[in-house]
C-alpha positions in Angstrom: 126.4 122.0 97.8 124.2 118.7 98.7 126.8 115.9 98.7 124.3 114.2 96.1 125.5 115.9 93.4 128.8 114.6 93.1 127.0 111.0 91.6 124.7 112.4 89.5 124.5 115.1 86.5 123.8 118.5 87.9 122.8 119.9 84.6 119.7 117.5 84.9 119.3 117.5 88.5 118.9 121.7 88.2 115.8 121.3 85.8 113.9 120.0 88.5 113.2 115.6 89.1 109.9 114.3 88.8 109.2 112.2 92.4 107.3 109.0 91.5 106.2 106.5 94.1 108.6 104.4 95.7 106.9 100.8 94.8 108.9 98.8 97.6 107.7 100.7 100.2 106.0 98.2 102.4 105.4 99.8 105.7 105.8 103.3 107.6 103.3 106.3 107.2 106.1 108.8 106.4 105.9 108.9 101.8 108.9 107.3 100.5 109.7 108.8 96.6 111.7 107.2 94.2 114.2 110.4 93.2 116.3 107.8 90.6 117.0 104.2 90.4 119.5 104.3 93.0 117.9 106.9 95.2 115.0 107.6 97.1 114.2 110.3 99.0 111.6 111.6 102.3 110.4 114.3 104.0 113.2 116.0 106.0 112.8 115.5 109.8 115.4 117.8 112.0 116.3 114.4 114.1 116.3 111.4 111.4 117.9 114.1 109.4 120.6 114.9 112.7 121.1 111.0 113.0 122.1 110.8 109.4 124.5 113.2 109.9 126.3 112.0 112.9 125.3 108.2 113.0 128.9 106.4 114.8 131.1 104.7 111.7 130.2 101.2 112.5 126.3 102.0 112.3 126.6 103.1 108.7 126.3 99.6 107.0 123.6 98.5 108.8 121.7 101.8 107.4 121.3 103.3 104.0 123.4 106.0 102.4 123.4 109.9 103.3 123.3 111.3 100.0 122.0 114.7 100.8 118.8 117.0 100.9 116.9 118.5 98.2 113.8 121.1 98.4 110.8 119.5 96.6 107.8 121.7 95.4 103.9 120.5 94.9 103.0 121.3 91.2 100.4 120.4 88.8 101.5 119.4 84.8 98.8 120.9 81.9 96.9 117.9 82.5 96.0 118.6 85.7 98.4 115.7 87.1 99.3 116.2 90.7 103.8 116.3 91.1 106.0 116.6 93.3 109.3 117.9 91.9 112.8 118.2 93.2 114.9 120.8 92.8 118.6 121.7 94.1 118.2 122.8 97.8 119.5 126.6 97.2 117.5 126.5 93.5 115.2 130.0 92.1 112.0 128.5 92.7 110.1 131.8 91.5 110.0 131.6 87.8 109.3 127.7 87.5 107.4 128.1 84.5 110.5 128.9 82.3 112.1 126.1 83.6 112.8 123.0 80.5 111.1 120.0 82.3 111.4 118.4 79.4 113.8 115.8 80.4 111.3 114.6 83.1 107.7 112.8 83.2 105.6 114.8 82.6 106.9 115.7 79.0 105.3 119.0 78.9 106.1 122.3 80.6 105.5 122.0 84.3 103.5 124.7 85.9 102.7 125.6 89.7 99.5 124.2 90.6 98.5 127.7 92.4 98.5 129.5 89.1 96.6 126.5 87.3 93.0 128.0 87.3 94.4 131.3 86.1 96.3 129.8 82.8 93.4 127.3 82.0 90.8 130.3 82.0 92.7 133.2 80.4 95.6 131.6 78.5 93.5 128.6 76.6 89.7 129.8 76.8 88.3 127.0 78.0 84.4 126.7 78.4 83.3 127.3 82.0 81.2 123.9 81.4 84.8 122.3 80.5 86.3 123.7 83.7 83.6 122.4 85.8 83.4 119.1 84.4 86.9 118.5 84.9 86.7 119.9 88.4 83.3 117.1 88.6 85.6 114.2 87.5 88.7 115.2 89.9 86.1 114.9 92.5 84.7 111.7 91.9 88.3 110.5 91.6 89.0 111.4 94.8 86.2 110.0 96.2 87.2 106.5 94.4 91.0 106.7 96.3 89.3 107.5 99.5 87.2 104.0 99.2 90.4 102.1 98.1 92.3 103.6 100.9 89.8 101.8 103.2 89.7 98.8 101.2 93.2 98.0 101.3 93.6 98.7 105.4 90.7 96.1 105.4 92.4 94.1 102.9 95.7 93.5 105.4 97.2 90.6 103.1 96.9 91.1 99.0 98.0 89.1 96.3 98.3 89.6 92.4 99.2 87.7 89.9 102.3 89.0 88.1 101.7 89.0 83.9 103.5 86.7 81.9 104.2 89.7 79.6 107.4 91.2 80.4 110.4 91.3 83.2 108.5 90.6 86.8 110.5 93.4 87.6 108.9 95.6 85.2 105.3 94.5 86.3 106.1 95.6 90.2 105.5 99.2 89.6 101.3 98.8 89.2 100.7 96.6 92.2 102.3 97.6 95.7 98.9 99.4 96.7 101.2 100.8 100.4 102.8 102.9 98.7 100.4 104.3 96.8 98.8 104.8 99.5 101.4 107.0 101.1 101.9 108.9 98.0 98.6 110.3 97.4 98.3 110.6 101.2 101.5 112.8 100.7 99.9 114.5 98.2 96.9 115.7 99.7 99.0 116.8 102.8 101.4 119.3 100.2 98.0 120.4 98.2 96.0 121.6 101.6 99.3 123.1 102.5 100.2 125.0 99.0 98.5 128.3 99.5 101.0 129.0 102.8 103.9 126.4 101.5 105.0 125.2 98.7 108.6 124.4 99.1 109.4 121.3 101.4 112.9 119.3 102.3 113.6 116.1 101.8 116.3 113.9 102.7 118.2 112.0 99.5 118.7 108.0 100.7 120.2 105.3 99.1 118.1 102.9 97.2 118.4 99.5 98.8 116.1 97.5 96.5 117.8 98.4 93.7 120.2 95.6 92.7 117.7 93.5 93.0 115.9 92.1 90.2 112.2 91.4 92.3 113.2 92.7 96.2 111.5 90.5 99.0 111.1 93.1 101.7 110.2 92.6 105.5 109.4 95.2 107.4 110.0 94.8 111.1 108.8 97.7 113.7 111.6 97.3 116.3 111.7 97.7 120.4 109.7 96.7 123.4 108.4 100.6 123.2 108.0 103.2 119.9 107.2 106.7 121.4 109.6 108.9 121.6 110.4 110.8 124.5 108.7 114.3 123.2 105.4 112.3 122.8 102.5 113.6 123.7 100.3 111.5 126.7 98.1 110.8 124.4 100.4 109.8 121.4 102.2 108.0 124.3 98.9 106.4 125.4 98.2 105.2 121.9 101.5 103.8 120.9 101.6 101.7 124.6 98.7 100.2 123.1 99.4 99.3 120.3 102.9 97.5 121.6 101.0 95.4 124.5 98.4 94.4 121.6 101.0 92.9 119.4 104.3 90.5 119.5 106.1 94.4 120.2 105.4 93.8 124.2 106.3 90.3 124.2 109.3 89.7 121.7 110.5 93.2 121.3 109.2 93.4 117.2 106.4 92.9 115.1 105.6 92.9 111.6 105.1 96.2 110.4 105.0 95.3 106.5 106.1 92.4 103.7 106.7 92.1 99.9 107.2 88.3 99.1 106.9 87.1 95.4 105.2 83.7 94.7 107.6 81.9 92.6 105.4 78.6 92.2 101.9 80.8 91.2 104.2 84.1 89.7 102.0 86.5 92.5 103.2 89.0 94.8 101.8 88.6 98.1 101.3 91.7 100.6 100.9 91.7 104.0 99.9 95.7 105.8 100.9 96.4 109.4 97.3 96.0 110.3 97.8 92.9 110.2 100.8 92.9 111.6 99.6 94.0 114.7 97.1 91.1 115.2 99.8 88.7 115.2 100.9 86.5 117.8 104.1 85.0 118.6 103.2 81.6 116.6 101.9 83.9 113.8 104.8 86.4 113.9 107.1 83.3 113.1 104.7 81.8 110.2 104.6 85.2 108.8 108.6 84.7 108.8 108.3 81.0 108.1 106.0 82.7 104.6 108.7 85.7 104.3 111.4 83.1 103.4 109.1 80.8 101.4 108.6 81.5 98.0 105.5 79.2 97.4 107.7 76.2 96.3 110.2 76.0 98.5 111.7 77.4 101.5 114.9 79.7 100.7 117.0 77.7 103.3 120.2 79.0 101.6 119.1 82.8 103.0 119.3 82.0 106.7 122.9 81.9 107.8 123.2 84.9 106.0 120.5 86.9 107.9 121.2 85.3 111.0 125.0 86.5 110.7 124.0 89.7 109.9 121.6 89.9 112.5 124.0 89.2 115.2 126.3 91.5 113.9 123.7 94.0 114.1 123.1 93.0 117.4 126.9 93.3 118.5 127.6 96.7 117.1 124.2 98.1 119.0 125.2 96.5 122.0 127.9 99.1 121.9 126.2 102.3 121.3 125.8 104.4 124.3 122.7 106.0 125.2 121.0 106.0 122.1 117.5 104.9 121.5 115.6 103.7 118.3 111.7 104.6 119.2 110.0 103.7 116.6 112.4 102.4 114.4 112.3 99.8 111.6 114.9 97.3 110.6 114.9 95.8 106.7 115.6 92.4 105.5 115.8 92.1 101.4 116.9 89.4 99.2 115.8 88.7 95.4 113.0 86.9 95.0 114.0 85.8 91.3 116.5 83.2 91.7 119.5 82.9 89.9 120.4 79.2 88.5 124.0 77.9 88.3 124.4 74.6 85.8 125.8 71.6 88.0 129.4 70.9 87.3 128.9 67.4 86.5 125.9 68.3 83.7 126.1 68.0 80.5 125.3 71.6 78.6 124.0 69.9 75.3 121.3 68.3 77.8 120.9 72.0 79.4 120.5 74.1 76.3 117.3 74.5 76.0 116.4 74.4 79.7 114.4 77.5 80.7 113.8 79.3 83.9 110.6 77.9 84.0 111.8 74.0 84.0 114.9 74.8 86.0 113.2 73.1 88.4 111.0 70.6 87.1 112.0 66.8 86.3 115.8 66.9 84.9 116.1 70.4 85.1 115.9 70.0 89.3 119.3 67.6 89.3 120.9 70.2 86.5 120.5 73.4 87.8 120.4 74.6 91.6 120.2 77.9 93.5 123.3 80.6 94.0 123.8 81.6 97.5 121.4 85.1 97.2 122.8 88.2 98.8 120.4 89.7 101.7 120.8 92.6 103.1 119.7 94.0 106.9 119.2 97.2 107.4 118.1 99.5 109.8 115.5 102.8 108.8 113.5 105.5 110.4 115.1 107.8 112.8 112.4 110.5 113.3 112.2 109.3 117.3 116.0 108.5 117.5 117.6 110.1 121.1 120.9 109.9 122.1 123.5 112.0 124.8 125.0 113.8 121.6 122.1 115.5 120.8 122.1 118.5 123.0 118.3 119.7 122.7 116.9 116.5 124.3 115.6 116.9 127.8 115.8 113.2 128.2 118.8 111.4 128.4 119.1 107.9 128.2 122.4 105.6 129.7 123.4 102.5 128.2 122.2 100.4 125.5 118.7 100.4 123.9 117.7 97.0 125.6 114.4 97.1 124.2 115.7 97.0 120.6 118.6 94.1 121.5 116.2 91.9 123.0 113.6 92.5 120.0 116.9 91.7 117.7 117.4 88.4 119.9 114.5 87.2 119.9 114.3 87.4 115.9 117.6 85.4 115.3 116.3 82.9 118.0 113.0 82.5 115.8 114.8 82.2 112.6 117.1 79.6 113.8 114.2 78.0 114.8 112.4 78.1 111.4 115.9 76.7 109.6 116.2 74.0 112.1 112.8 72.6 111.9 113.1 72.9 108.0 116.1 70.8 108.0 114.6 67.7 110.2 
């Protein structure tokens, strides 16, 4: 049995768990899912998957939780809306249809999409002109997410304004357009694929965004070089490219992806890889300088943290022989909704009916002043990991990865940088 199921119900988890979009996925190309609030989930690659498995002790706080694998099926609901379900790894996934779903979004029975057309024609007697207008508007929907796909890798830095109705948290979910743009790309990829496959494994992760209340997330591509060593020439070719075009050649990372939210005009702001890519080494650090700045203010009270995370990062790494992160990201995270903490020497009848809002307007700035926020640093994305232990690689590598260490290096460098300029 999957070691996920010791933290969760199993009598839930056997009816099968509607995969939604994982809205603080920022960067990649691989579709990140959200399986529950605590845990996400990927498609299954036999090396990230390997890594997981046998990652050295002092690695495993510097990456996300191993919680297990599940097998994920492609379905349709009766309203024609495209799912992806997961179900126990060793589950019956021939007689879905008498499954109860009903604990899961969709609220009505789930069906397998391959056996849609049939029920629709013989079990409900539709009109044929219903069926085809449907089949008419489907189309012209996906015509409308193909144009939007291309608008937003045009579009390489977004931003939307955040309602006033409601938790910012609970406004997040309609406006990170990445990764809803690796969902549906997911989604087409499993459709094509149904008539020969419908039954895929994915990887169960922790959730790092989820004790915060509005995640900042940076998304940093890691390493003086990202293909792997089973690359093709051309994949090889393309990916030497790309490094000697961007900071990845020169500094050893690049942006590959940012959430930031815009206290001081309540937006969240986006920034693609595409753009990314086109930065150089003074707009790497103001993309960094903007990362930490939340459109008031700069979060000075984040750095020490990251930087002593960062280093220790860059300690254990420094340790780890032969293995190699090709194409691997690292995460930095803190909360971009601030916590307040009431002065000791303040009066609370003068504080009582101080808001969030004024917290930091007239006497509100001398009352109330920022906590310390936790941030977090983590390292993702193992699908081009190598190391000595794994037996099947041709390649073997000695030493540390010195691409990744000096990329590391050169980050804490530039964020001490940015904090001691901020402080003059």
């Amino acid at each position: 049995m999957s070691p996920a199921f010791g933290a969760m119900e199993v009598e839930h988890y056997s009816k099968g768990v509607l995969l939604e979009p994982f809205v603080h996925q920022v960067g990649g190309h691989s579709c990140v899912l959200r399986f529950n609030d605590k845990t996400i989930c990927k498609p299954l690659i036999q090396r990230e998957h390997q890594f997981y498995e046998t990652l050295p002790k002092e690695m495993r706080k510097f990456t996300p939780q191993y919680e297990g694998v599940v097998s994920v099926s492609f379905e349709e609901d009766e309203d024609g809306n495209l799912c992806l379900i997961a179900y126990p790894l060793n589950g019956d996934h021939d007689n879905l249809e008498n499954l109860d779903n009903s604990d899961c979004e969709p609220k009505s029975k789930l069906l397998r999409w391959t056996n849609k057309k049939t029920m629709l024609l013989e079990n409900e007697k539709l009109p044929k002109e219903w069926v085809r207008q449907h089949r008419k508007e489907e189309k012209m929907k996906s015509h409308k997410l193909e144009e939007e796909f291309e608008w937003l890798k045009k579009s390489e830095v977004l931003y939307y304004t955040v309602e006033k109705k409601g938790s910012v948290s609970s406004q997040f979910k309609h406006h990170n357009p990445w990764s809803m743009k690796c969902h549906q790309q997911q989604l087409q990829r499993m459709k094509e694929n149904a008539k020969h496959r419908n039954q895929y494994k994915f990887i169960l992760l922790e959730n790092l965004t989820s004790r915060y209340e509005v995640p900042c997330v940076l998304d940093l591509k890691m390493g003086t070089r990202q293909h792997g060593d089973d690359a093709s020439e051309e994949k090889k070719a393309n990916q030497i490219r790309k490094c000697q075009q961007s900071t990845s050649a020169v500094i050893g990372v690049r942006v590959c992806g940012m959430q930031v939210y815009q206290a001081g005009t309540g937006q969240l702001m986006f920034m693609n890889k595409y753009h990314g890519r086109k930065l150089s080494v003074q707009g790497f650090k103001e993309a960094l300088y903007q990362f930490f700045h939340n459109g008031k203010y700069l979060r000075r009270e984040l750095f020490e943290s990251v930087i002593k995370k960062l280093t220790e990062l860059k300690s254990v790494l420094e340790k780890q022989e032969s293995y190699r992160f090709y194409s691997s990201s690292l995460l930095i995270i803190y909360d971009g909704k601030e916590r307040q903490e009431v002065a000791v020497d303040s009066d609370p009848e003068d504080l009582e009916d101080l808001s969030e809002e004024s917290s930091d307007e007239s006497a509100g700035a001398y009352a109330y002043k920022p906590t310390a926020s936790t941030v977090d640093v983590r390292m993702i994305d193992f699908a081009h990991t190598t190391c000595k232990y794994y037996g099947e690689d041709s390649v073997v590598h000695e030493g540390q990865d010195t691409g990744y260490v000096f990329g590391l290096q050169n980050l804490i460098d530039i964020i001490k940088e940015i904090r001691d300029e901020s402080s003059e």
